[in-house]
Biopython code that builds the backbone (N, CA, C, O; Angstrom):
import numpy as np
from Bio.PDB.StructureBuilder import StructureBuilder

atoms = [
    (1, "UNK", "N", (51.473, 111.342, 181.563)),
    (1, "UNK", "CA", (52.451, 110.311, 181.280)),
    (1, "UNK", "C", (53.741, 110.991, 180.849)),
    (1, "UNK", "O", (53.794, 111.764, 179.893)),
    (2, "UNK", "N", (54.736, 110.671, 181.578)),
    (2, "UNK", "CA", (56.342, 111.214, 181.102)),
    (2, "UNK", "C", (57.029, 110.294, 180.507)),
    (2, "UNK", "O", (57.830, 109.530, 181.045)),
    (3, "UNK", "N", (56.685, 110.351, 179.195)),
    (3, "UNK", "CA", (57.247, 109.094, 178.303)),
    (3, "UNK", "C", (58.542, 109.600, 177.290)),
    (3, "UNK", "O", (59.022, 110.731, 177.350)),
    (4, "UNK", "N", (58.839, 108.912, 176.685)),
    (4, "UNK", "CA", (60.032, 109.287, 175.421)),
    (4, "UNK", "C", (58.748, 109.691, 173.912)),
    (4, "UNK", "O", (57.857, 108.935, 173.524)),
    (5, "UNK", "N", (59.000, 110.731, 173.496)),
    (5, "UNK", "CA", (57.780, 110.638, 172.011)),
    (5, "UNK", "C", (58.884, 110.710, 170.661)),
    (5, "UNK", "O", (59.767, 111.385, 170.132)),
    (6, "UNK", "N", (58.097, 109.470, 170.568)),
    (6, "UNK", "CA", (58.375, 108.528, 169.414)),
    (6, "UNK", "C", (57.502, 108.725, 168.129)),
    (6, "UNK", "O", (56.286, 108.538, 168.101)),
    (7, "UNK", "N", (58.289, 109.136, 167.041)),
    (7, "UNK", "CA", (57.305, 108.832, 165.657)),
    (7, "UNK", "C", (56.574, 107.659, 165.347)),
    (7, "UNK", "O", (57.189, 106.592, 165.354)),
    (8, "UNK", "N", (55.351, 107.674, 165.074)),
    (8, "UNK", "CA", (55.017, 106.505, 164.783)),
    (8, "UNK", "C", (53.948, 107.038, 163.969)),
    (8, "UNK", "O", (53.403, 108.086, 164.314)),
    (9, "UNK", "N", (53.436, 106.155, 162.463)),
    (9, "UNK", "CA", (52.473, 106.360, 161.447)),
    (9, "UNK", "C", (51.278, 105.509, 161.875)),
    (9, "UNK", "O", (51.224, 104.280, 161.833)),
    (10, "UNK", "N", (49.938, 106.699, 162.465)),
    (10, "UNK", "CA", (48.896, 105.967, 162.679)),
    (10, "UNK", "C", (48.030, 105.589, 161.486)),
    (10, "UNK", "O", (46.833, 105.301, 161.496)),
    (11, "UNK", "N", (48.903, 105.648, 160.412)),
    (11, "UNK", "CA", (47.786, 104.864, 159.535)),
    (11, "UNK", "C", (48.400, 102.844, 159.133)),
    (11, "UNK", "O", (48.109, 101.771, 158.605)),
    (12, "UNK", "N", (49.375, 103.608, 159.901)),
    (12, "UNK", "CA", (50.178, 101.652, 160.494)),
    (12, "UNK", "C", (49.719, 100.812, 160.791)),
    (12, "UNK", "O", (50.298, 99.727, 160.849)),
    (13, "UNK", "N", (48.432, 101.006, 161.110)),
    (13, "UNK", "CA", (47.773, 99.643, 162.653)),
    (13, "UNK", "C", (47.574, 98.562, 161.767)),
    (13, "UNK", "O", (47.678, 98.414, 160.550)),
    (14, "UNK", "N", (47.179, 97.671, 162.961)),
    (14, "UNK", "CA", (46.706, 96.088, 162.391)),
    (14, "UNK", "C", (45.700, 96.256, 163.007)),
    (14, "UNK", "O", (45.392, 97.250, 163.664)),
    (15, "UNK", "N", (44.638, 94.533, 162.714)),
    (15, "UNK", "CA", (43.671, 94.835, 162.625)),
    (15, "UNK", "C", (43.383, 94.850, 163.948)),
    (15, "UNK", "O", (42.191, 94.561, 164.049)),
    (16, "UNK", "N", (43.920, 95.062, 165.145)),
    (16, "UNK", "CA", (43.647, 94.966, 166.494)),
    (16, "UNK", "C", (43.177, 96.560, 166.929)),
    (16, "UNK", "O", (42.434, 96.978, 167.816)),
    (17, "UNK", "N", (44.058, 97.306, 165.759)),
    (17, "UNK", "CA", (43.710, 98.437, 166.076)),
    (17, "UNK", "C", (45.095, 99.720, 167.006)),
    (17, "UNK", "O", (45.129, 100.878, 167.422)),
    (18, "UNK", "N", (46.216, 98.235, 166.877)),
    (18, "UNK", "CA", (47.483, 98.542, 167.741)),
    (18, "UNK", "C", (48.626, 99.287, 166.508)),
    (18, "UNK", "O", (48.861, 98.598, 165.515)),
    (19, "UNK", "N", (49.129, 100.325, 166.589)),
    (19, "UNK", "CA", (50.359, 101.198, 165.887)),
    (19, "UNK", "C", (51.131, 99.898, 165.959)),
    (19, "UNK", "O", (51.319, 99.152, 166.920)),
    (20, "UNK", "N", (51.543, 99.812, 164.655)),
    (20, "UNK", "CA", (52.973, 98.743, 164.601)),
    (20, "UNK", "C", (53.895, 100.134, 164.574)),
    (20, "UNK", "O", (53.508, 101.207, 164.111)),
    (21, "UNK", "N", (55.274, 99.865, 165.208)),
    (21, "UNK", "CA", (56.481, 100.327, 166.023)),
    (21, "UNK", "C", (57.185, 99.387, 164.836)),
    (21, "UNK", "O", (57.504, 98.227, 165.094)),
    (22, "UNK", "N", (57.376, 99.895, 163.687)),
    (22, "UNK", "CA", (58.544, 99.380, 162.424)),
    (22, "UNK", "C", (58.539, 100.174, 161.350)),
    (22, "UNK", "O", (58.841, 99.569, 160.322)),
    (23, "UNK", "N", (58.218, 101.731, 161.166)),
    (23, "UNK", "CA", (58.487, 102.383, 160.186)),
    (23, "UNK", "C", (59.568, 102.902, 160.496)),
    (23, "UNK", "O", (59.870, 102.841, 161.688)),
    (24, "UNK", "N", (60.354, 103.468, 159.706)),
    (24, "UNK", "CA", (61.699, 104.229, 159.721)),
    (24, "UNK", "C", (61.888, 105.096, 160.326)),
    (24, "UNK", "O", (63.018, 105.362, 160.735)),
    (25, "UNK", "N", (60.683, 105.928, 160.617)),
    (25, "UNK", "CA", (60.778, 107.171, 161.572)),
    (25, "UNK", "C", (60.611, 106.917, 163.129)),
    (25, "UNK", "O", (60.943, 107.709, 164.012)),
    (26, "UNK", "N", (60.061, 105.726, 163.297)),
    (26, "UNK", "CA", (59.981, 104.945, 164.794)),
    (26, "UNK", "C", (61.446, 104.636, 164.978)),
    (26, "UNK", "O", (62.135, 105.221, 165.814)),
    (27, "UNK", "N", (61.999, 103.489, 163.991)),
    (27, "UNK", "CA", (62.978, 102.985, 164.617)),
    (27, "UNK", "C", (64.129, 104.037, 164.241)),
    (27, "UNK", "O", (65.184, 103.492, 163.916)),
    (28, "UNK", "N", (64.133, 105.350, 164.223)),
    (28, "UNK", "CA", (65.241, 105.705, 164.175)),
    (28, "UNK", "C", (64.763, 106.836, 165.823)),
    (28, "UNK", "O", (65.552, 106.930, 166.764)),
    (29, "UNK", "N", (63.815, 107.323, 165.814)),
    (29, "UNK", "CA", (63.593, 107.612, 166.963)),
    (29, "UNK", "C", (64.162, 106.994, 168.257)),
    (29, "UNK", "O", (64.972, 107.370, 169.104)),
    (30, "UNK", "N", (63.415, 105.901, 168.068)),
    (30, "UNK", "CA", (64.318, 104.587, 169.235)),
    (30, "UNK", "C", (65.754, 104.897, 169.165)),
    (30, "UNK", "O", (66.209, 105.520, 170.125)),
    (31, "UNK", "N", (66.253, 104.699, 168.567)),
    (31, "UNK", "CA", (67.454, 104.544, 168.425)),
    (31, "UNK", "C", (68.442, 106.129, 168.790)),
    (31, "UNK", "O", (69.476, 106.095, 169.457)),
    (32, "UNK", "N", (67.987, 107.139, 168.329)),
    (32, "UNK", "CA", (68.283, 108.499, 168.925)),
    (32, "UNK", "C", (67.959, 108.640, 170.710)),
    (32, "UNK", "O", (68.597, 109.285, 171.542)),
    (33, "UNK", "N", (66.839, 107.853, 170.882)),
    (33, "UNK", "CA", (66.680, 107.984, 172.348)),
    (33, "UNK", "C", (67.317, 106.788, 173.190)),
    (33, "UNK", "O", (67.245, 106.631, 174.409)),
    (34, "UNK", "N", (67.980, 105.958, 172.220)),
    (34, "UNK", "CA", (68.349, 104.748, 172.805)),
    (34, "UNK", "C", (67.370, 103.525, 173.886)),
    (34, "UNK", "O", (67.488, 102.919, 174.951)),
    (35, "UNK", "N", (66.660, 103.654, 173.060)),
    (35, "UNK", "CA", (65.210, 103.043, 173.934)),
    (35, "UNK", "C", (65.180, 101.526, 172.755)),
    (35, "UNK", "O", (65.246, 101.360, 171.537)),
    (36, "UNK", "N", (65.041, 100.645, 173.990)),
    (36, "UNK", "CA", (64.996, 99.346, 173.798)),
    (36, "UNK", "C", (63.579, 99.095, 173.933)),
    (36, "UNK", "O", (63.174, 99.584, 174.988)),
    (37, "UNK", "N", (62.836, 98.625, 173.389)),
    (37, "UNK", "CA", (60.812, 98.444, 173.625)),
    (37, "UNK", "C", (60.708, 97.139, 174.471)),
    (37, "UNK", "O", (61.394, 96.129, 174.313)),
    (38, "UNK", "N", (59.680, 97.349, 175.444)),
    (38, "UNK", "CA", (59.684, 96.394, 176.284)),
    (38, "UNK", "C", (58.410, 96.435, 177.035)),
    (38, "UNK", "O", (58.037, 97.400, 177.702)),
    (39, "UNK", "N", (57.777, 95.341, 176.885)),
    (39, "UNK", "CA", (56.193, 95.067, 177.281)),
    (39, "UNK", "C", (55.273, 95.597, 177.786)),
    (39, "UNK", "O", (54.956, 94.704, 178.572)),
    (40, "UNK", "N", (54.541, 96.418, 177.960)),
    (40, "UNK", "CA", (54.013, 97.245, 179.149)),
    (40, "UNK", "C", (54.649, 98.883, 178.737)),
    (40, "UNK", "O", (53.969, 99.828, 179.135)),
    (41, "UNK", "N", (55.488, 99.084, 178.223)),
    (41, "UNK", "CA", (56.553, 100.278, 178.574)),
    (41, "UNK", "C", (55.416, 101.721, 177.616)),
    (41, "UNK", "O", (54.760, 101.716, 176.574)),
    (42, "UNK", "N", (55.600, 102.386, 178.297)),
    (42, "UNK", "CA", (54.838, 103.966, 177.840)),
    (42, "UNK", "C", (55.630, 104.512, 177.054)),
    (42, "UNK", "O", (56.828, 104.684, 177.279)),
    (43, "UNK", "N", (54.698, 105.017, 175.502)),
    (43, "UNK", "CA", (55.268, 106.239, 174.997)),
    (43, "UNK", "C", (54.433, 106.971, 174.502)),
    (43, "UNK", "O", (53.308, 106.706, 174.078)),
    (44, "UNK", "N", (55.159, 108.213, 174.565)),
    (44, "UNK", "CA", (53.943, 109.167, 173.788)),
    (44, "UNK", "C", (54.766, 109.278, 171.464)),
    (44, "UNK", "O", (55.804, 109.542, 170.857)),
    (45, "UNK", "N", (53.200, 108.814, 171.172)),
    (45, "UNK", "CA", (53.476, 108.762, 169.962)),
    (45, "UNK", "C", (53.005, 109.664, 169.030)),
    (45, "UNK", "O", (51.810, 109.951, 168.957)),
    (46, "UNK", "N", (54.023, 110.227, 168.167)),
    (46, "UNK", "CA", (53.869, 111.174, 167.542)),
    (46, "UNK", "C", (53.871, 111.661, 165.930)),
    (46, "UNK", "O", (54.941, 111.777, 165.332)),
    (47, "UNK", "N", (52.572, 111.939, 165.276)),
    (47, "UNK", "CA", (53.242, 112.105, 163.994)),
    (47, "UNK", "C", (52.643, 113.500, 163.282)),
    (47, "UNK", "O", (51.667, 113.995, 163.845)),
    (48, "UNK", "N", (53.108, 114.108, 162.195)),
    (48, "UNK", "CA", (53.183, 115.726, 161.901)),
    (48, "UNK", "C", (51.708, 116.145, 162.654)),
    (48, "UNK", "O", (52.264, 117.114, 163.171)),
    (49, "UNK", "N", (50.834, 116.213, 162.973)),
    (49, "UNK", "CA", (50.380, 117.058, 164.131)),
    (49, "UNK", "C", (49.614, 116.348, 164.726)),
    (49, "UNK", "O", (48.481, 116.818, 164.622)),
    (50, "UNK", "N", (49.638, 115.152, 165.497)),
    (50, "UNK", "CA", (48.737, 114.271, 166.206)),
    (50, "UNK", "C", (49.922, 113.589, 167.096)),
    (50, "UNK", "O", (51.048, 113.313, 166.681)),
    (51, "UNK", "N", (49.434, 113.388, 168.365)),
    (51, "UNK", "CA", (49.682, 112.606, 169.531)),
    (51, "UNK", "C", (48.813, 111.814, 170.272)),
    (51, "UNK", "O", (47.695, 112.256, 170.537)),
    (52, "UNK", "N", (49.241, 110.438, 170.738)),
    (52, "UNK", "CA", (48.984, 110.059, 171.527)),
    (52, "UNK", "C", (49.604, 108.787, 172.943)),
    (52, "UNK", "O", (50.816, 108.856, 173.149)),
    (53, "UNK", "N", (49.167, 108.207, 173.425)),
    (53, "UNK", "CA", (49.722, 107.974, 174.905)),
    (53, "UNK", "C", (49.272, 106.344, 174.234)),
    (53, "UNK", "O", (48.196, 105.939, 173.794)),
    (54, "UNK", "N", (50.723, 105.611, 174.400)),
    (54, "UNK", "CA", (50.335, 104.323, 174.402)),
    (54, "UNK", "C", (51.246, 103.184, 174.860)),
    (54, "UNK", "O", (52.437, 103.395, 175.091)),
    (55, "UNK", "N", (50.757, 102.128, 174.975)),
    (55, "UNK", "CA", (51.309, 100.899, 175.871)),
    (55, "UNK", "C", (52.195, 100.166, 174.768)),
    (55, "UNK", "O", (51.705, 99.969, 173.656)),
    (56, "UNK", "N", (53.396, 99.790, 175.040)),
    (56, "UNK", "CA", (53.920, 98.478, 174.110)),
    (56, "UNK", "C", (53.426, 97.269, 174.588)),
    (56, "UNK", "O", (53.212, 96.837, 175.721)),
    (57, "UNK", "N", (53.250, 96.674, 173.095)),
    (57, "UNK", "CA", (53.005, 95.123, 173.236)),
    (57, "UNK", "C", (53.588, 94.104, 171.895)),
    (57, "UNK", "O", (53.469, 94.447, 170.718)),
    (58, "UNK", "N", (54.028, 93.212, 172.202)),
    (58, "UNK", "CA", (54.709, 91.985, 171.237)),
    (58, "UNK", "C", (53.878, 91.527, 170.722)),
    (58, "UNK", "O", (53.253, 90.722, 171.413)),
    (59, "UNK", "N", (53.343, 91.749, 169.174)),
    (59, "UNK", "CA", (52.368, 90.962, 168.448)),
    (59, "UNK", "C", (52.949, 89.661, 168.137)),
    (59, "UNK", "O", (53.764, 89.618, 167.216)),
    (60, "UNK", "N", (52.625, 88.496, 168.824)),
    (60, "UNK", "CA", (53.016, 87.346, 168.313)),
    (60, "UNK", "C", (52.818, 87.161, 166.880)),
    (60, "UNK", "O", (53.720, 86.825, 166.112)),
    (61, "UNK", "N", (51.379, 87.435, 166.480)),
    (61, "UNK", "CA", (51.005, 87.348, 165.308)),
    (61, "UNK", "C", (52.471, 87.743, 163.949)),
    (61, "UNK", "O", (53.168, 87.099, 163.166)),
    (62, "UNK", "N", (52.307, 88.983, 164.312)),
    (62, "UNK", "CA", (53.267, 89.535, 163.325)),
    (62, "UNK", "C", (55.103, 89.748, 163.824)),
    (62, "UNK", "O", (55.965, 90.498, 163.366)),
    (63, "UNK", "N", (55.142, 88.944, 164.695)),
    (63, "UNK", "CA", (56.606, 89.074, 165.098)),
    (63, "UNK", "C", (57.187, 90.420, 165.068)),
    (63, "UNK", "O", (58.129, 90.575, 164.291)),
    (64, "UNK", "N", (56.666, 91.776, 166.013)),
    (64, "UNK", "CA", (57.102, 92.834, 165.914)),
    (64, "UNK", "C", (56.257, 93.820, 166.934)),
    (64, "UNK", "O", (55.077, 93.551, 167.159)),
    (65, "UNK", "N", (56.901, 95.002, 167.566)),
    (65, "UNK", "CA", (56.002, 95.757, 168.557)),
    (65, "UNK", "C", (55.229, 96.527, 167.956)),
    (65, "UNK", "O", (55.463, 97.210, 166.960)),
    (66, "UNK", "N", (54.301, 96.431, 168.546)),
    (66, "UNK", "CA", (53.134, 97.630, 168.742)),
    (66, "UNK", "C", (52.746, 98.600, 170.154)),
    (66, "UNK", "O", (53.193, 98.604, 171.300)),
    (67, "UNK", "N", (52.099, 99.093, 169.723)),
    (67, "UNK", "CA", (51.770, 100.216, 170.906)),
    (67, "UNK", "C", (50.091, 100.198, 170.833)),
    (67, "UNK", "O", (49.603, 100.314, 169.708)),
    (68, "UNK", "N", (49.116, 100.047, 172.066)),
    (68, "UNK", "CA", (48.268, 100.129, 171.996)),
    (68, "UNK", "C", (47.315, 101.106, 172.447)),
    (68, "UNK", "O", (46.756, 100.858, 173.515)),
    (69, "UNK", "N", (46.953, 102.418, 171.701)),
    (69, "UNK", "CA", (46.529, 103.751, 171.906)),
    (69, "UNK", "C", (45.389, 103.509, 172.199)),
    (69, "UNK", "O", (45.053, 102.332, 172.068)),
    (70, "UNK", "N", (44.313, 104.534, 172.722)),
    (70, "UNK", "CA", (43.162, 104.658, 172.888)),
    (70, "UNK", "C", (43.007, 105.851, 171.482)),
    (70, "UNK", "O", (43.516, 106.960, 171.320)),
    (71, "UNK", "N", (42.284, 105.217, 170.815)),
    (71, "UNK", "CA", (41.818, 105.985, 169.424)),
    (71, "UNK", "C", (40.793, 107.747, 169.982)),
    (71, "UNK", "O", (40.965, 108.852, 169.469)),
    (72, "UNK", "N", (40.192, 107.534, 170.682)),
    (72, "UNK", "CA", (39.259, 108.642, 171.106)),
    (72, "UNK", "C", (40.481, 109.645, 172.331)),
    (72, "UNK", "O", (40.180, 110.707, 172.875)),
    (73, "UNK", "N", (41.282, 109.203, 172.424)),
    (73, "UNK", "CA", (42.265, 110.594, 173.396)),
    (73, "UNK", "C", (43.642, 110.941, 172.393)),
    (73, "UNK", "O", (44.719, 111.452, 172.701)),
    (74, "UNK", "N", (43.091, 110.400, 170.957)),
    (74, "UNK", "CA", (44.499, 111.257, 170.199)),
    (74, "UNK", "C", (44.241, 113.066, 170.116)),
    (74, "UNK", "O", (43.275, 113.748, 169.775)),
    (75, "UNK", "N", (45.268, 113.310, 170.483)),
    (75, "UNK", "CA", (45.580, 114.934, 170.460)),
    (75, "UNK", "C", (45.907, 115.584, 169.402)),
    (75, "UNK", "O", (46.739, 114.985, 168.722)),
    (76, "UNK", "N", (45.483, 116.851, 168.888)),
    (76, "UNK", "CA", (45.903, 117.964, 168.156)),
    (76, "UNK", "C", (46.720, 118.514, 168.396)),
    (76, "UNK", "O", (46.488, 119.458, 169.151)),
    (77, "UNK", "N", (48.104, 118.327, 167.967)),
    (77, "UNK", "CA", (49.362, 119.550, 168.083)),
    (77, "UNK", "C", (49.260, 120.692, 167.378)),
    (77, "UNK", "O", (48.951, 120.557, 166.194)),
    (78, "UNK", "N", (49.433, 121.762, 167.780)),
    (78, "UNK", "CA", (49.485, 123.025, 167.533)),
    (78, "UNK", "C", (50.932, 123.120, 167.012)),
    (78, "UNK", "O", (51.921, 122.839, 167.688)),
    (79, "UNK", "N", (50.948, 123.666, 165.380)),
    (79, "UNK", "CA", (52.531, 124.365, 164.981)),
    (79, "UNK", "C", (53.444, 124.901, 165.878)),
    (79, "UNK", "O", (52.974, 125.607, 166.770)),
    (80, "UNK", "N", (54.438, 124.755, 165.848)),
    (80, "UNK", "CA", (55.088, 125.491, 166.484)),
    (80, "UNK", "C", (55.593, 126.949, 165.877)),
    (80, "UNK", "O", (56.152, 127.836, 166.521)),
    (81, "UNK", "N", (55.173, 126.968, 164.151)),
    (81, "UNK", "CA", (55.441, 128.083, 163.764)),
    (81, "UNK", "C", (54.623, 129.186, 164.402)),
    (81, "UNK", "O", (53.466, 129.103, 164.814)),
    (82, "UNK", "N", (55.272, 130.028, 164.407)),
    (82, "UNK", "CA", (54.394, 131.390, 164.699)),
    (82, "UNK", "C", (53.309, 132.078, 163.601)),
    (82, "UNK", "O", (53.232, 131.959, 162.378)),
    (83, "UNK", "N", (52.539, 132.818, 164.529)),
    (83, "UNK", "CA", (51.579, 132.921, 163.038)),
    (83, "UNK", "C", (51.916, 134.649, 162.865)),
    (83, "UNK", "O", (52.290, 135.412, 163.755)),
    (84, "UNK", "N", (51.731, 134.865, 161.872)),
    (84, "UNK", "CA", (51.893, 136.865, 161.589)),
    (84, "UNK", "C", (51.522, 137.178, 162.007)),
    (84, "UNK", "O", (51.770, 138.336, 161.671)),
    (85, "UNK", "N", (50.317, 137.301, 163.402)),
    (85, "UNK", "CA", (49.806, 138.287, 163.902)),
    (85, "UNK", "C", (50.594, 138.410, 165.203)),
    (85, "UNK", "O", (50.501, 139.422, 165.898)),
    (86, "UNK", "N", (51.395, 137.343, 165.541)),
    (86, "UNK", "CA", (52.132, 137.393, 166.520)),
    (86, "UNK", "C", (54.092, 137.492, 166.641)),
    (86, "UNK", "O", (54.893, 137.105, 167.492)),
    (87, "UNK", "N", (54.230, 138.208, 165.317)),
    (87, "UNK", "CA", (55.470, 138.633, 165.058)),
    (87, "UNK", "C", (55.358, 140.346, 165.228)),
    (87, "UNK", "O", (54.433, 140.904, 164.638)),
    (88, "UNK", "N", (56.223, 141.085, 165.964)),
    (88, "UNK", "CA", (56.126, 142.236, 166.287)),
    (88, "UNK", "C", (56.270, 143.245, 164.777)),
    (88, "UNK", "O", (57.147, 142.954, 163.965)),
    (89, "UNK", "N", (55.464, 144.252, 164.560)),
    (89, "UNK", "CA", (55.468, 145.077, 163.714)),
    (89, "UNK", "C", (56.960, 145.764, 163.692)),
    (89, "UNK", "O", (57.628, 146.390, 164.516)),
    (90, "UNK", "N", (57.135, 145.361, 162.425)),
    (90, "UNK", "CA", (58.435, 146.073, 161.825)),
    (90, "UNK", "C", (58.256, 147.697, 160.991)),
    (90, "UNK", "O", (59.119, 148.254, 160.311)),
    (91, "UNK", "N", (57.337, 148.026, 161.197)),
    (91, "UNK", "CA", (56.911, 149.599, 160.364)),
    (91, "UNK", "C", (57.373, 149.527, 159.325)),
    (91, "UNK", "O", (57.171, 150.614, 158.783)),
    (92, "UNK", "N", (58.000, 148.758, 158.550)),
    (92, "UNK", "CA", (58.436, 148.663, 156.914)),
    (92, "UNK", "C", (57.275, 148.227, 155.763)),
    (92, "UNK", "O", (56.866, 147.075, 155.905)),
    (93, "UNK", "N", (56.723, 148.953, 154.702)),
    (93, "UNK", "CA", (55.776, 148.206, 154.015)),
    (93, "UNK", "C", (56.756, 147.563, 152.256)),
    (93, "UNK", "O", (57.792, 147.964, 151.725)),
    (94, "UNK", "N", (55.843, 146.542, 151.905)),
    (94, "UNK", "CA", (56.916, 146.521, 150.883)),
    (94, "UNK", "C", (55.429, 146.772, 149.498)),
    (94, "UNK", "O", (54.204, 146.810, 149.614)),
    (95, "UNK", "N", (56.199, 146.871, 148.513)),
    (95, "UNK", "CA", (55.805, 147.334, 147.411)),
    (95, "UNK", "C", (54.493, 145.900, 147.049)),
    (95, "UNK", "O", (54.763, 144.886, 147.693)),
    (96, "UNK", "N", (53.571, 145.806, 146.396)),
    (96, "UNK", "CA", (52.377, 145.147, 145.410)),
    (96, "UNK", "C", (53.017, 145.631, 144.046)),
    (96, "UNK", "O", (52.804, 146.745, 143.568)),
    (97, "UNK", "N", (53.481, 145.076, 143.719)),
    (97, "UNK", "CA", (53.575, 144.613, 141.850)),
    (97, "UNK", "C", (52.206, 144.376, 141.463)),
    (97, "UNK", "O", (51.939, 144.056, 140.304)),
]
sb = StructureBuilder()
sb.init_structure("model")
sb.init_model(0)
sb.init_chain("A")
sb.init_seg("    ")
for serial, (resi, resn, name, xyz) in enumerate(atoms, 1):
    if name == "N":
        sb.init_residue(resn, " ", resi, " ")
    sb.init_atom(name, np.array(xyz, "f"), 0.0, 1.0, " ", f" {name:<3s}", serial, name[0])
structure = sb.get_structure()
């Protein structure tokens, strides 16, 4: 899926089980990508190291969008920091106090 990835807090849902699309880090996302939400429409949703692939939908209920993920294909993001074993040796040691 080649979607826009959008913040969204999966501990957000309702009881359907659908990401509500209204925390601060969503709607400012939207708004950096200039993305208007609209029925059906794909995004990949993202929060500090989890992703996943989901559908918008208009909760009548709660007057506001959601996105409806499949709970069993959320993903593990990998840091983007580097880890020390993969920074090149500088031959410098420093001192233990």
């Amino acid at each position: 899926m080649s979607a826009h990835k959008i913040f969204a807090d999966f501990h957000n849902a309702d009881e359907q089980g659908r990401i509500r699309l209204n925390s601060v880090g969503t709607i400012s996302d939207l708004s950096r990508h200039n993305i208007k939400l609209q029925e059906g429409q794909l995004l990949t949703l993202y929060s500090e190291d989890l992703e996943a692939d989901g559908e918008v939908q208009y909760s009548e209920e709660e007057s506001l969008w959601v996105a409806v993920i499949d709970w069993n294909q959320i993903r593990e993001v990998e840091d983007l920091v580097l880890s020390n074993s993969s920074l090149p040796e500088s031959g410098l040691t420093l001192p233990i106090s």
